[in-house]
N, C-alpha and C positions, 0 to 999 in steps of 0.2 A: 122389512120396512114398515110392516102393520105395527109392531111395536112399539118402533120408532114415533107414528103417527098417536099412537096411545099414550104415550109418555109425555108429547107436545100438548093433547088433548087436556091430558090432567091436571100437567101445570094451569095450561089455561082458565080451567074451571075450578082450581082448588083444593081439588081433590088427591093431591100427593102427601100420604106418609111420611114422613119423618121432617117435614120443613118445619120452620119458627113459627108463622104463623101460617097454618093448616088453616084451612075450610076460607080464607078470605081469597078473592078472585085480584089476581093479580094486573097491572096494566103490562101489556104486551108490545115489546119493542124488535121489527126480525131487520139485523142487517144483513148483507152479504153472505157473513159465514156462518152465523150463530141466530139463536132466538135467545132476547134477553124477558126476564119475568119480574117484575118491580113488584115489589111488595112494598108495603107505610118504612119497613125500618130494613129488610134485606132484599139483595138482588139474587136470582139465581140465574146461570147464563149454560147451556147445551148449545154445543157449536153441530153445524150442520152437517149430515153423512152425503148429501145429495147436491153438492155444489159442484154442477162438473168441470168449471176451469180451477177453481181451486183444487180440486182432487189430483188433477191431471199436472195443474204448473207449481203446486205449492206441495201440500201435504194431502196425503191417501188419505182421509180421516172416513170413507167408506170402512176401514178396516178396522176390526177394533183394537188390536194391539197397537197398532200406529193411535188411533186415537187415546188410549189409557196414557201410551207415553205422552204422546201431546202436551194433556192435560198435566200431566206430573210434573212435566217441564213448564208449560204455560204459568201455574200456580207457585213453584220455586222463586221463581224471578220478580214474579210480580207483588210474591210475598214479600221478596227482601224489599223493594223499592216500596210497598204498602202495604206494611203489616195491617194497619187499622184499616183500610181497608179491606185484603182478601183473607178472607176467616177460615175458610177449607176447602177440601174439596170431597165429593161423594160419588160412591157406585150409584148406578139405580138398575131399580129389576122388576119385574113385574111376580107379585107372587099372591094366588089365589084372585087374580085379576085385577091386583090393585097394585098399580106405583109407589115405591117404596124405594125410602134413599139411605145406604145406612155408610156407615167406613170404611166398605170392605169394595177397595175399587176394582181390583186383580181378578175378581171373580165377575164382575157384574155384566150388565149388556151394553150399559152405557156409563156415562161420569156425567156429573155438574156441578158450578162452583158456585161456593157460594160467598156471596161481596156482602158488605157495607153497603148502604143507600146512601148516598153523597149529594150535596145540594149542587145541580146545574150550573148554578147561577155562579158557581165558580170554579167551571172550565174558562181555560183559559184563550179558547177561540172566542166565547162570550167575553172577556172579558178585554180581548184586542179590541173589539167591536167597540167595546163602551170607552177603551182609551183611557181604562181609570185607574191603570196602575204606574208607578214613579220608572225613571232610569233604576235607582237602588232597589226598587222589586226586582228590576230583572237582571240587575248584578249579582241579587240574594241568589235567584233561581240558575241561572248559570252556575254559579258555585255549587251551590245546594248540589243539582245534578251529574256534575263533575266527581264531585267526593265520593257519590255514591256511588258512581260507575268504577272508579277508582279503587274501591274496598269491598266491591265485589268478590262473595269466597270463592267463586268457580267461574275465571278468565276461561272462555276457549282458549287450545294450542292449536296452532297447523306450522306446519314448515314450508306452505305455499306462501306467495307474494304476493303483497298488497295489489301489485299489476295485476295480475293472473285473478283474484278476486273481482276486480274492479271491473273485469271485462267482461265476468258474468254476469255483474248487477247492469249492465249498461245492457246485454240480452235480458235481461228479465223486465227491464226500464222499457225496451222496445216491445215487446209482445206485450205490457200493461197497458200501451200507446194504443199498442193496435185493438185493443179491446175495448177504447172507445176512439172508433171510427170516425164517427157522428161527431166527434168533436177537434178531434187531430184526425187529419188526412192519412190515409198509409204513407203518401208520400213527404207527406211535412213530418213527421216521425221517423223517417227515415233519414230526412234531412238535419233533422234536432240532434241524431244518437248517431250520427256520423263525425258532426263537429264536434262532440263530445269525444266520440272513438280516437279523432286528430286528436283533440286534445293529449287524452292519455297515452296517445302513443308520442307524442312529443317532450313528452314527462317521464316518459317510461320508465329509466333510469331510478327517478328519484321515488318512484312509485316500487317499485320492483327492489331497489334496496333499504327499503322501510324494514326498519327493526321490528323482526317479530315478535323479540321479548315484550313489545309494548303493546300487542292488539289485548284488545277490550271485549268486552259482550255487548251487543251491540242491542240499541235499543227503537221500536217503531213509534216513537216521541214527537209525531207529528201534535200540533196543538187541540185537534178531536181527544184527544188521549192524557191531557196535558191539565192539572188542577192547582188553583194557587188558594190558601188560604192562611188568614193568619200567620202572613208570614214565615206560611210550609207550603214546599211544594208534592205532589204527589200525583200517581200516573194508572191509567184505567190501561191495559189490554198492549202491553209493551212489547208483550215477549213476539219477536222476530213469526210470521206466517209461514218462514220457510227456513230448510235446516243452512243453506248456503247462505244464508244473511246474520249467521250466529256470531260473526265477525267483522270488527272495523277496526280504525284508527280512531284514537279518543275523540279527534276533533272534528270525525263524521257525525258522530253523536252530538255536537254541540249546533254545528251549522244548518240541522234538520229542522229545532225549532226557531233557531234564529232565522230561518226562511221566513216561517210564518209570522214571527213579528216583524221580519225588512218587509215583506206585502204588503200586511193586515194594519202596520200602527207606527212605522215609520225608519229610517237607518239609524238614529242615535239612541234608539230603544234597542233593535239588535245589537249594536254596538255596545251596549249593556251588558245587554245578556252573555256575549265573547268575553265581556270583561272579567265577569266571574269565574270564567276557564284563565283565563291568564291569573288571576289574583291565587287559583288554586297553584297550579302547575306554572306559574312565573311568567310563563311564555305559552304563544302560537304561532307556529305554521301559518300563517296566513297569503301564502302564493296564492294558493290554489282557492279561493272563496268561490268566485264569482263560477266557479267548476262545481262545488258544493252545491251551492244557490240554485243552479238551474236544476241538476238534478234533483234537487230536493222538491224546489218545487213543481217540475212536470210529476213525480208522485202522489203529492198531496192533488194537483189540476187534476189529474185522472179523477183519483177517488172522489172530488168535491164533483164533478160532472155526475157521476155515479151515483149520488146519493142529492141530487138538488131536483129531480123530478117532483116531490113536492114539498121544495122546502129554497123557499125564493131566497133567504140567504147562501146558502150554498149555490145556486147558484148563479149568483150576482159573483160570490169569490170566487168561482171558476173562472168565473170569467175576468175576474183581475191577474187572478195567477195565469193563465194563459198570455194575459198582455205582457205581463214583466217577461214570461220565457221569449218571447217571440220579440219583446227591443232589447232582448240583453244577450239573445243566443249569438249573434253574429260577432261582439265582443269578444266573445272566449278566445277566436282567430289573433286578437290584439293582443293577448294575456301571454299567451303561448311563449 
């Protein structure tokens, strides 16, 4: 862990070998899993050895073969979705006491990726807030998103059920609940992931015989993650936290961010957004929405509680997503 500490150290102060711009002191961003390092024109991001509910509910990233994979994996996927974006990735090592990043990740003691510097102002949670995009942005972006999940080179395979799947993320959805307490009761989460559980099991059938020549690679597309410009859309930090989330149905991936625009900026904006999944692939599934919608957004409520300690927008949204889960959970019973 001393290393660890000295590698974070360096970034910090500048002082790491082999990056673009060496000796300039970077601005410092640490969320949850990762410390990110902003540099004028690159980012470089080291996700965290010592996050023990991650370690324990997601990925061992304490380990380093688990983490080299990680990263191989994490930088794949998010290469394809943002080449101009994610540019590489690198070993780093400590050698004659100094941090040093080269191409040689197999050997090193650590990885670090290195991004693009993207301009904020066009994420597209910033940009729900300002309300300054059309219906046909979000028909563009829905499409846009689609095709590319679509023509994806490397679909996961499993021979398990969409059911059998779905019953995990609804355990992983519940232990996320319970990790903030302070904000959903143990017992109101228990109540949320129960009506969900009725749900799925009242669907079972149609869950369970879902063709599985058509699961997808599934993507974490909440709109933190989510960038629109010029008429392209493009995505920060996609790739799935955990190996059981490696898989959906196409149109889980679409109703994730269409959560955050039915919240954040109104229904006939998501309704957009869906629209560009139908213009691809003709049609949707659309039974099951308002089963998407809540789940999707008790994920995103969590994380927005989690991260709005000091950051009054996040949570002011927490607490909107929180309102919709809470007048729309007991609906689900009608749907069924």
């Amino acid at each position: 862990m001393d290393n660890y500490k000295k590698i974070i150290d360096s970034f910090l102060n500048g002082e790491v070998e082999g990056v673009e711009e060496k000796s300039l002191i970077p601005e410092h961003i640490e969320t949850q899993i990762s410390h990110i390092f902003l540099f004028p024109k690159t980012v470089y991001k080291i996700c965290k050895r010592d996050n023990i509910f991650f370690n324990q509910h997601f990925r061992d990233l304490a380990d380093l073969k688990t983490r080299i994979d990680f990263y191989k994996s994490d930088f794949f996927e998010n290469n394809y979705f943002s080449p101009e974006v994610y540019l590489s990735v690198y070993g780093v090592n400590i050698l004659d006491d100094k941090v040093v990043i080269s191409e040689n990740i197999d050997d090193a003691e650590d990885v670090v990726m290195k991004m693009r510097r993207i301009d904020l102002r066009y994420n597209l949670s910033q940009l729900l807030h300002e309300k300054s995009l059309t219906e046909e942005d979000f028909k563009s972006m829905g499409y846009q998103q689609t095709k590319a999940v679509d023509l994806y080179p490397h679909q996961p395979k499993t021979l398990e059920s969409y059911y059998d799947i779905f019953q995990r993320r609804l355990d992983d959805l519940r232990n996320w609940m319970y990790s903030a307490s302070d904000y959903f009761s143990k017992e109101k989460t228990d109540e949320i992931v129960k009506i969900l559980r009725d749900y799925l099991e009242k669907n079972k059938e149609e869950f369970f015989s879902f063709d599985k020549s058509k699961y997808v690679v599934s993507l974490d597309n909440h709109s933190d993650n989510i960038f629109y410009q010029n008429a392209k859309m493009f995505f920060l930090d996609i790739y799935p936290p955990k190996e059981d989330w490696m898989i959906v149905s196409p149109w889980t991936n679409i109703y994730r961010p269409a959560t955050d625009i039915l919240i954040l900026m109104g229904e006939k904006y998501a309704r957009a957004f869906i629209q560009g999944y139908k213009d691809y692939y003709g049609s949707l599934n659309e039974d099951h929405e308002l089963f998407y919608f809540i789940y999707s957004a008790a994920i995103q409520a969590v994380s927005l509680h989690n991260l709005s300690c000091n950051n009054s927008t996040k949570l002011e949204d927490s607490k909107i997503y929180k309102k919709f889960i809470l007048e729309n959970i007991e609906k689900i019973k009608e749907t069924s």
